[in-house]
C-alpha positions in Angstrom: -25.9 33.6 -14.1 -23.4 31.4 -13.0 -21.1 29.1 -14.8 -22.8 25.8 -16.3 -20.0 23.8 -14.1 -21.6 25.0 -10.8 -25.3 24.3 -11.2 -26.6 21.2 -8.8 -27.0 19.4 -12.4 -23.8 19.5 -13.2 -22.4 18.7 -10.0 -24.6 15.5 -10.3 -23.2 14.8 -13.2 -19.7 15.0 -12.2 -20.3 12.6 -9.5 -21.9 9.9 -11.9 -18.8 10.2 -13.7 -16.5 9.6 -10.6 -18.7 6.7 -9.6 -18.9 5.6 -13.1 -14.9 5.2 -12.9 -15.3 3.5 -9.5 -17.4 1.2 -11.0 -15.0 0.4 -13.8 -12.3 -0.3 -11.3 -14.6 -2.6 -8.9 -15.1 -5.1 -12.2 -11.6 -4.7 -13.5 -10.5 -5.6 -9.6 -12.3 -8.5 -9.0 -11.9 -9.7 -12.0 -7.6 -9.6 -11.4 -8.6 -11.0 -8.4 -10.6 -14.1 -9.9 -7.2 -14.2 -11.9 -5.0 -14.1 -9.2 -6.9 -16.9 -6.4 -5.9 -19.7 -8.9 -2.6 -19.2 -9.1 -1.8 -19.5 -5.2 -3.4 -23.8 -5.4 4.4 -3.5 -3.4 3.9 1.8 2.2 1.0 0.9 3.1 -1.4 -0.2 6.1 -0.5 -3.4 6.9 -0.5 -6.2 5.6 -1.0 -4.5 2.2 1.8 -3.3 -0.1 -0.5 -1.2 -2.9 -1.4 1.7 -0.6 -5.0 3.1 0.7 -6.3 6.8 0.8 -6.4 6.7 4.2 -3.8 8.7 6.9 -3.5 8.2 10.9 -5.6 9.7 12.7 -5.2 13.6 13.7 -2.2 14.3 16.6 -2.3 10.4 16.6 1.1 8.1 15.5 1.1 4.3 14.5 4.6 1.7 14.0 3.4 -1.1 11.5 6.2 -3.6 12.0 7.1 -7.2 10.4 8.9 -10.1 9.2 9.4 -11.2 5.8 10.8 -14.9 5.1 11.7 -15.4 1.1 13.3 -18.0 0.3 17.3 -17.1 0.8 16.9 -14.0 3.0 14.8 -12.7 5.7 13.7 -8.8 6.2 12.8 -6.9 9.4 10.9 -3.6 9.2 9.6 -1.0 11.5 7.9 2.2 10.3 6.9 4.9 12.4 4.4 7.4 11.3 2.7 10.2 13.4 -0.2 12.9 11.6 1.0 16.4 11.7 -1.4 18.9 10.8 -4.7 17.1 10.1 -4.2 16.1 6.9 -0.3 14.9 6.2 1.2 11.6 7.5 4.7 11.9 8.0 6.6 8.5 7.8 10.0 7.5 8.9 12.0 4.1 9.3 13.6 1.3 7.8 14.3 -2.6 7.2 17.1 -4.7 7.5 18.5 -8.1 5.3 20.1 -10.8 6.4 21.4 -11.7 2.8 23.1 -15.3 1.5 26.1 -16.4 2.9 25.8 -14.2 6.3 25.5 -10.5 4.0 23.8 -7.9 5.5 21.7 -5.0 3.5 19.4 -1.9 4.8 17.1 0.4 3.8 15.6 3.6 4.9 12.8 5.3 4.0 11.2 8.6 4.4 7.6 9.5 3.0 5.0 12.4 3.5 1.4 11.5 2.5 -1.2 14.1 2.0 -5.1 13.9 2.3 -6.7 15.1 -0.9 -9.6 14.4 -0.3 -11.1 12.0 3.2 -12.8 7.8 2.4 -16.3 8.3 3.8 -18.2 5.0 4.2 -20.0 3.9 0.5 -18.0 7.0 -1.4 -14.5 7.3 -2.3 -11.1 8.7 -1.1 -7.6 10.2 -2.4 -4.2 10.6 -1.3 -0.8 11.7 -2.8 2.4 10.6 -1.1 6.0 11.4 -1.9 9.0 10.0 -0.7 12.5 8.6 -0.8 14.6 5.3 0.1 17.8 4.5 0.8 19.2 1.3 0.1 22.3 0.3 1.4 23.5 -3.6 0.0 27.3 -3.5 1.3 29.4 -2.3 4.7 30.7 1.0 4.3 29.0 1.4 0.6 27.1 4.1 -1.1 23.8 3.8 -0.5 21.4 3.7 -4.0 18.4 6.3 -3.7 15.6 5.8 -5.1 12.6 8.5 -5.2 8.8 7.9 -5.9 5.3 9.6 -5.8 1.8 7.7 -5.6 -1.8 8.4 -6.1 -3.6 6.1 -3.8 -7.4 5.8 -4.9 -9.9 4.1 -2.1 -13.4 3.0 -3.1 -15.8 1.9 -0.1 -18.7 -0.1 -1.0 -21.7 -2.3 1.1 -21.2 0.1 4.1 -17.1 -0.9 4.5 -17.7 -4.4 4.2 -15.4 -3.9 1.0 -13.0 -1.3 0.4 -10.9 -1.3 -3.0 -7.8 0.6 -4.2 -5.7 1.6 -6.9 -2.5 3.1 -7.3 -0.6 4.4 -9.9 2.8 5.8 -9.4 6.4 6.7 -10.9 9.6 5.4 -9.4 13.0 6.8 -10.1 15.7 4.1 -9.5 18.8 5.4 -8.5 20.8 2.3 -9.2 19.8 2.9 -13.1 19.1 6.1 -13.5 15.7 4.9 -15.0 12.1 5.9 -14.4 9.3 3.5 -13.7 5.7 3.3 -13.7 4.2 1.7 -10.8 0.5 -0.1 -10.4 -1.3 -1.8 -7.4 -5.1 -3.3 -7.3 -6.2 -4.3 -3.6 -9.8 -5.4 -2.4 -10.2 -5.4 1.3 -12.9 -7.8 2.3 -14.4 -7.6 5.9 -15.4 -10.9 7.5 -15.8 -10.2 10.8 -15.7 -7.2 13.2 -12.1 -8.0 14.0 -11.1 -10.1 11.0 -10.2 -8.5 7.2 -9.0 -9.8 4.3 -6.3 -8.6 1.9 -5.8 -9.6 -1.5 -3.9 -7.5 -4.4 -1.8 -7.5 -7.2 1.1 -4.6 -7.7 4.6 -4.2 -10.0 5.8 -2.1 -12.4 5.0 -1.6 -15.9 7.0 -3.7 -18.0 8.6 -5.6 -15.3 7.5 -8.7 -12.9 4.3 -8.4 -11.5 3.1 -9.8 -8.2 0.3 -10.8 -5.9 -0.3 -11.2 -2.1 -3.0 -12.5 0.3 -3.1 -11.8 3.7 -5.7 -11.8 6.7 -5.4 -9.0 9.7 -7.2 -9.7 13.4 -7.5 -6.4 15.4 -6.5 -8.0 18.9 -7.6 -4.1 20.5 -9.9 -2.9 17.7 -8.2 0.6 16.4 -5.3 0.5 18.6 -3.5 -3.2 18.2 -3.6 -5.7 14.8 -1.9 -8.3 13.9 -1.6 -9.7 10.3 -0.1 -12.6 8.6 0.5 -13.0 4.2 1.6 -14.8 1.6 3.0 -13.5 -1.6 4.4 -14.7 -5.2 5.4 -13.9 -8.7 2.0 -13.0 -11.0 2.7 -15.6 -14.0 5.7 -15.7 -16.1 8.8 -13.8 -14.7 10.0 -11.5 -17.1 13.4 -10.3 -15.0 14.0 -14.1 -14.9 13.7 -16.8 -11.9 10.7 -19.1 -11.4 9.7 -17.9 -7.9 9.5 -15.2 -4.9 7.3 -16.1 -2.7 7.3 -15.0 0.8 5.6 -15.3 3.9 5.2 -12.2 6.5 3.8 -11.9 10.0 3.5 -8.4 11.0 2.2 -6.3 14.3 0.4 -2.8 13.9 0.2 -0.4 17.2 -2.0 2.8 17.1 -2.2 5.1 19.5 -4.4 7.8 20.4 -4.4 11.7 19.9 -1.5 13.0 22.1 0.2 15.0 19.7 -0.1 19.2 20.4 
């Protein structure tokens, strides 16, 4: 007879327990998220910063670009991505600072995110990604490294009309030397065939904790979005300072399968 772990009953039973913990997440979401709306009065698809357990398409390639405005400093980003071999994303790219007083910083960032498993409509998704940023704050300075690896979980519920995600990470800061644990919570809300919107909460354990909302308007469905957000400190700062809010505008390209 075959193992107890392979009968359909058991199967069945492993599902309800994976649903079971999507379930938990879906309260414990919306409820940060009935936290977090009051308070307005963290590579991912844009506009989101907590990631999704989703890749580009196969032999396809996106560039998710934008602006950030915080208060004293604006960013500019561009990250390419293309899908190589079905079921990794390879991403490469980078941002630039214009700092206080007329200072300049970069980064750039390499990542490779894998498919564990695909987010079907009404069922769940997962992803692993790995990768590794260079930040470089003065001319002719040694750039600081930092190195991280996320588990993006993806939930869809009411046939896509919602999607949420979790993430839960570890950081290694190469300014410190220290490790960090990493969070996000995100609940992507569908109101209208070309119009989404974004809302999440993501930080680092022990450490400031933020949130941003955002809407995104596919101008060509699948191939061209747009997306603007706004973003803040989540309560009391513990690393000090009473605000960070920022404001982005960002453009998404897509294209179709042309890779061999």
């Amino acid at each position: 007879m075959p193992p107890a772990l392979s009968t359909p009953a058991s199967i069945q039973w492993s599902r309800r327990v994976i649903e079971g913990a999507f379930a938990m997440l879906s309260i414990a979401a919306t409820g940060l998220l009935l936290y977090v709306a009051p308070t307005s009065i963290a590579w991912a698809a844009r506009p989101m910063i907590t990631d999704d357990a989703r890749i580009v398409d196969p032999k396809s390639c996106q560039v998710e670009s934008w602006v950030r405005r915080e208060t004293d400093r604006t960013e500019l980003w561009a990250l390419p991505g293309c899908n190589v071999g079905d079921a990794v994303e390879l991403t490469a790219g980078g941002g630039r600072f214009n700092e206080p007083g007329g200072a300049h910083a970069s980064d750039f960032l390499i990542q490779a995110k894998a498919l564990l498993r695909p987010l079907k409509t009404n069922s769940w998704g997962a992803t692993v990604s790995v990768g590794h940023v260079a930040h470089r704050t003065l001319a002719g300075a040694a750039a600081a490294k930092d190195y991280y690896v996320n588990l993006p979980l993806s939930l869809s519920l009411l046939d896509d009309r919602v999607t949420l995600h979790s993430n839960t990470g570890w950081l290694r800061e190469g300014s410190t030397g220290r490790d960090r644990a990493t969070w996000g919570l995100a609940a992507e809300t569908q109101l209208h065939p070309r119009v989404g919107l974004v809302t999440e909460a993501f930080g680092q354990v022990s450490r400031d904790s933020f949130y941003q909302l955002g809407l995104r308007f596919w101008v060509v469905p699948d191939r061209v979005q747009i997306d603007t957000t706004y973003g803040n400190r989540l309560g009391s700062a513990v690393s000090g300072g009473a605000q960070a809010r920022w404001f982005s505008i960002g453009l998404r390209l897509l294209s179709p399968a042309f890779l061999p």
